[in-house]
C-alpha positions in Angstrom: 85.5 84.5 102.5 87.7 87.1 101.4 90.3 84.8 100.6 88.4 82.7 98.8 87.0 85.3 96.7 90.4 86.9 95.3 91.5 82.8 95.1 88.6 82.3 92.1 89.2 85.8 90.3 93.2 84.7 90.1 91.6 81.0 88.7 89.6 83.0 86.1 92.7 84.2 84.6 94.5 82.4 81.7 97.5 84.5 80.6 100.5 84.4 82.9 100.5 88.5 82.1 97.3 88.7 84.1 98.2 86.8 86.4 101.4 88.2 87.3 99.2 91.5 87.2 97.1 90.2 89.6 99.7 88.9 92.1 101.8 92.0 91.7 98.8 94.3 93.2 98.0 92.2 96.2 101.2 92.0 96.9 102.0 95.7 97.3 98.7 96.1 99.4 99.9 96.0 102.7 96.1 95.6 104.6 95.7 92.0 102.5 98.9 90.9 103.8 98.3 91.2 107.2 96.4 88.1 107.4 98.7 84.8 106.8 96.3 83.5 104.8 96.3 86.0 102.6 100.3 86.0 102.1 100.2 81.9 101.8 97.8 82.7 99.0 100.5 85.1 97.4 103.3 82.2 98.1 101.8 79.6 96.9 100.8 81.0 93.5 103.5 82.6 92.8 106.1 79.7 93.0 103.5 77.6 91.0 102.8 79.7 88.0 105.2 78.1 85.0 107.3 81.8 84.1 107.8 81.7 80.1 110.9 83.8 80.1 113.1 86.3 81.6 110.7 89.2 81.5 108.4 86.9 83.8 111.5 86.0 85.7 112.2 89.5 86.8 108.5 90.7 87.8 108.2 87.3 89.6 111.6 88.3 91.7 109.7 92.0 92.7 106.5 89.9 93.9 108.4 87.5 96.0 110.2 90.4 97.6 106.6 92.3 98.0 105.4 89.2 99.9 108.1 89.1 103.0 108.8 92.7 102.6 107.6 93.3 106.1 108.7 90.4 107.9 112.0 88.9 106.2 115.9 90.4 106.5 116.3 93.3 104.4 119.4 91.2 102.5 116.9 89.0 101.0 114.8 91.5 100.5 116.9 93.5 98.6 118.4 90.4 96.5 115.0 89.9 94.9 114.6 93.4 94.3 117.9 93.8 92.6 117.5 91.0 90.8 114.3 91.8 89.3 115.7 95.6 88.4 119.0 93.5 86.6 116.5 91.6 84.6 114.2 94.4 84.0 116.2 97.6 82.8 117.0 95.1 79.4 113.0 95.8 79.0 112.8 99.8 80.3 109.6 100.7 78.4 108.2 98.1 80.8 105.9 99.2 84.0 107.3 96.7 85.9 110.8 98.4 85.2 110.0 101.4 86.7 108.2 99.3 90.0 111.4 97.7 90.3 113.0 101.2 91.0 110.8 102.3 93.4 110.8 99.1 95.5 114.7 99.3 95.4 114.3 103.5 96.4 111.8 102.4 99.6 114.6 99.4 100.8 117.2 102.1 100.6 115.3 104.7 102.5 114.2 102.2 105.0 117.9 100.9 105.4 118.8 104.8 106.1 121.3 104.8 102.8 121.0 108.6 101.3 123.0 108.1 98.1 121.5 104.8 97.1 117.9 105.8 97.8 118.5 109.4 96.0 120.1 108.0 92.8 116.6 105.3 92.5 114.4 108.1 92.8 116.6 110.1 90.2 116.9 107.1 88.0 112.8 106.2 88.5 112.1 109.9 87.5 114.3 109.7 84.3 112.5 106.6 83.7 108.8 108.3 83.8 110.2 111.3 81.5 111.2 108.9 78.9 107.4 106.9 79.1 105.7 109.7 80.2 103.8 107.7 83.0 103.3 108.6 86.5 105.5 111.8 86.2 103.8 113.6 89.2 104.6 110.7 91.3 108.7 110.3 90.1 108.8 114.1 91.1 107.1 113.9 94.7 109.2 110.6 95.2 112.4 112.0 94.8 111.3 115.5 95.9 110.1 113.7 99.5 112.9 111.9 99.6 115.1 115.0 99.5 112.6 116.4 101.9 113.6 113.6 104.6 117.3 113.3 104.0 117.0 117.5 104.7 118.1 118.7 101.0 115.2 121.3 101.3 115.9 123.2 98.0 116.2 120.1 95.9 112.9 119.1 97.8 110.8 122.1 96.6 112.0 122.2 93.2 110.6 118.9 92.7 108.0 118.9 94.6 106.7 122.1 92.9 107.1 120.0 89.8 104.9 117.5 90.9 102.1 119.5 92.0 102.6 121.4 88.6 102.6 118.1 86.4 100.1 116.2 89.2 97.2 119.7 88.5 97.9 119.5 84.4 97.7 115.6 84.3 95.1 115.0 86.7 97.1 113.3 89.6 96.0 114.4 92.4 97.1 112.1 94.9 100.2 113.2 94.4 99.7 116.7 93.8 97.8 116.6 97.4 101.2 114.9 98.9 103.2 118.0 97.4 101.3 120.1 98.4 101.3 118.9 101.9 104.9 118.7 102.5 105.5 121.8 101.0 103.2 123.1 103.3 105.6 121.5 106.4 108.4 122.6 104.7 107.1 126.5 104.9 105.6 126.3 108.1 109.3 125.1 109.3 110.8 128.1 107.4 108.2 130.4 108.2 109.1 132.2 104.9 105.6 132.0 103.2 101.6 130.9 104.0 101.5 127.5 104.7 97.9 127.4 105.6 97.4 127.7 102.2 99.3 125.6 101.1 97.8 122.5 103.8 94.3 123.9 101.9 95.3 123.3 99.0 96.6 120.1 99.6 92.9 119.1 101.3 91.2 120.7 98.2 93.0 117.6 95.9 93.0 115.3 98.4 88.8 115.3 98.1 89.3 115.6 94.5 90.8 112.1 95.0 87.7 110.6 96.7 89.9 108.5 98.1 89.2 108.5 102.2 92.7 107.6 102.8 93.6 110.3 101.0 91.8 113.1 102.6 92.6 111.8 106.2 95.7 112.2 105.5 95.1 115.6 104.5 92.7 116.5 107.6 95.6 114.9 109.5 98.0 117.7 108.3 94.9 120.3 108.5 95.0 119.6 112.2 97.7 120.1 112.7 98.3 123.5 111.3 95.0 124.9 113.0 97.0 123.7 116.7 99.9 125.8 115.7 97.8 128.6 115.3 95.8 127.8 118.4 93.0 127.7 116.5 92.1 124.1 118.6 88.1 124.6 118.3 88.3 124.6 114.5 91.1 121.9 114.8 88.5 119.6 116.9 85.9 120.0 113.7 88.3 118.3 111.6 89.4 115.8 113.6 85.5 115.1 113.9 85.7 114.3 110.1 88.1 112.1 109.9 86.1 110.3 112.7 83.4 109.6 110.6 85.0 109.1 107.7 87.0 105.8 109.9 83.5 105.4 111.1 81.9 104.2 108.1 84.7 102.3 106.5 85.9 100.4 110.5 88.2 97.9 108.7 90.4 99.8 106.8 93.6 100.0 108.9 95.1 103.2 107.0 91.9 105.5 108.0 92.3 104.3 111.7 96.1 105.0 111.3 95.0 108.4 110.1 92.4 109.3 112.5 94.2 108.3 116.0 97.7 109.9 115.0 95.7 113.0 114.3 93.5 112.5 117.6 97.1 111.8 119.6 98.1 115.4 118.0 94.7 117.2 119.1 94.8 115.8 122.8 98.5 116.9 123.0 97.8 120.3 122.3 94.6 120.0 125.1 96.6 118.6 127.5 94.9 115.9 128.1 97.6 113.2 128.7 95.7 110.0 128.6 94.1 110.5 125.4 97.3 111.1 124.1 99.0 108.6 125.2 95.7 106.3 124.1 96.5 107.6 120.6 99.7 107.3 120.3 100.1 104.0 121.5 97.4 102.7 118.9 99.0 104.8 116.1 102.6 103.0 116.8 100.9 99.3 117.4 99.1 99.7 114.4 102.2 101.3 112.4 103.9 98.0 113.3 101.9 95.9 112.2 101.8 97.0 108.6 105.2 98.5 107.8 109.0 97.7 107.9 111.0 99.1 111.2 113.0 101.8 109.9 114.1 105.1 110.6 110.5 106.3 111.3 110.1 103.6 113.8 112.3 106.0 115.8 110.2 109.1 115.8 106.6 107.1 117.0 108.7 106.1 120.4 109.9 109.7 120.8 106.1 111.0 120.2 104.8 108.5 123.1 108.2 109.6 125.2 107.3 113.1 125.1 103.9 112.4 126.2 104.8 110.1 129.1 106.7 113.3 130.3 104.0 115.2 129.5 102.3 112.6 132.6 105.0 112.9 134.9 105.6 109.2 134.1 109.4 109.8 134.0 110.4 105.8 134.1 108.3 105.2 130.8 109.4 108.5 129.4 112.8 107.5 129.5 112.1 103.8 128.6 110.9 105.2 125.1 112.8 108.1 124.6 116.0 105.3 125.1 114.3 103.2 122.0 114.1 106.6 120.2 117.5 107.0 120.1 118.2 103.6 119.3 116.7 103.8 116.3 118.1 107.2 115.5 121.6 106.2 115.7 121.3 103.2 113.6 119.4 105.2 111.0 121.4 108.4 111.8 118.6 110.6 112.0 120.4 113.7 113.2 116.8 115.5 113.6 115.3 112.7 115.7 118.3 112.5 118.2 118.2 116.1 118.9 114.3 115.7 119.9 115.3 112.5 121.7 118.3 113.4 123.6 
């Protein structure tokens, strides 16, 4: 039903603009493409509609790579990202130039390269200052980006920017994010009040209304109350984002949300089976709706530390093992540490 519904809005459409439009935002929502259906639907039209010239050329090259981004060799992957960024910085004033950016940033970040992924998030931010669109986002992109390649300093500067430019412009999905990992970056440092700084990040996350949002957020919330044993207050939150999953059951982000934040509650409680109920959801669910990359690594570890928390030594060691794995191809210095 579903299908056939987003199948007649696309056969409303006349201008291959719209169209393009269309396909472009289904294909970066990663809950439609779960179902094959769904990504035949993506195929199908897209190597069907007649492109009228190289402009269409490039944005069609971004979609194709949007479509197998999660199950196809990151070569390919990248080939049709590259190619529609080659096509598309002749037409820079373009949105779709500056989506070509970021998917060549995320491919980069995913493949573990530091240069390559900083210099996309540089180059997608200098492209935002020039159009003056989505300027809070270029900031957090390359500020979080900094944040998880451990170039804290960088990482504040621009992520202060972007909660500056996210609160004067009204974005505050992304002035909720900066806030959020500057939060985790203080709390780390211990050099200034990070509570605050997680409240303020739940303050714009509601101003959002998106749910997805503000899990998120509670997510984070959680997790500062645990480290200030505060676990009574912590379970009041993680009541929240129970019933905000509740009502909306389907949406795969919101239970991503809800049973990573449950797994962190438990942990802290000590009750092992909850946890490792938790975790094991949050990873299965993880995989089904994102590329393995470095962050692969640190789920395993998570469920690892738990096992040991059980006693189950064998397990324990059966995913701290994968941890590493993943943290040597993707040279995640911090991960190893945890692992080993």
């Amino acid at each position: 039903m579903e299908n056939d519904t987003v199948s007649f809005r696309y056969r409303e459409l006349k201008l291959n603009s719209d169209k393009l439009d269309f396909l472009y935002h289904l294909s970066t929502d990663a809950i439609y493409k779960i179902k094959s259906a769904n990504k035949s639907f993506l195929r199908n039209e897209i190597n069907s509609i007649k492109l009228l010239n190289d402009k269409e050329n490039g944005i069609a090259a971004l979609i194709k790579g949007n479509i197998i981004y999660f199950e196809d060799s990151v070569a390919l992957i990248k080939s049709y990202f590259l190619k529609s960024f080659n096509i598309l910085k002749n037409y820079p004033q373009n949105k779709y130039y500056g989506f070509s950016i970021k998917a060549l940033s995320a491919i980069y970040y995913d493949l573990g390269i530091k240069d390559s992924t900083i210099y996309y998030c540089a180059l997608g931010l200098q492209n935002a200052l020039k159009n003056k669109t989505d300027v809070s986002e270029a900031y957090y992109n390359l500020g979080s980006q900094y944040y998880f390649f451990s170039n804290i300093n960088d990482a504040i500067i621009n992520l202060e920017k972007s909660a500056e430019t996210g609160i004067l412009l009204k974005d505050y999905k992304n002035t909720a994010l900066a806030f959020k990992i500057l939060s985790v970056i203080y709390r780390d440092q211990k050099t200034f009040d990070y509570m605050a700084l997680c409240d303020t990040s739940l303050y714009y996350a509601y101003k959002t209304k998106d749910n997805v949002q503000i899990t998120e957020a509670l997510y984070y919330k959680i997790q500062c109350l645990i480290l200030q044993d505060k676990t009574k207050e912590a379970l009041s939150y993680l009541n929240i984002s129970k019933s905000i999953f509740a009502k909306d059951p389907g949406n795969l982000y919101l239970e991503i949300n809800f049973n990573r934040a449950a797994a962190f509650y438990y942990s802290e409680i000590a009750d092992v089976d909850k946890t490792l109920f938790h975790l094991q959801k949050t990873n299965l669910l993880l995989n089904g709706i994102s590329r393995v990359s470095g962050r692969t690594g640190r789920g395993y570890n998570n469920i690892g530390n738990a096992c040991l928390s059980a006693k189950q030594y064998k397990l324990a060691i059966n995913y701290l093992d994968t941890a590493i794995y993943f943290g040597e191809k993707y040279n995640d210095q911090a991960l190893l540490w945890f692992a080993y």
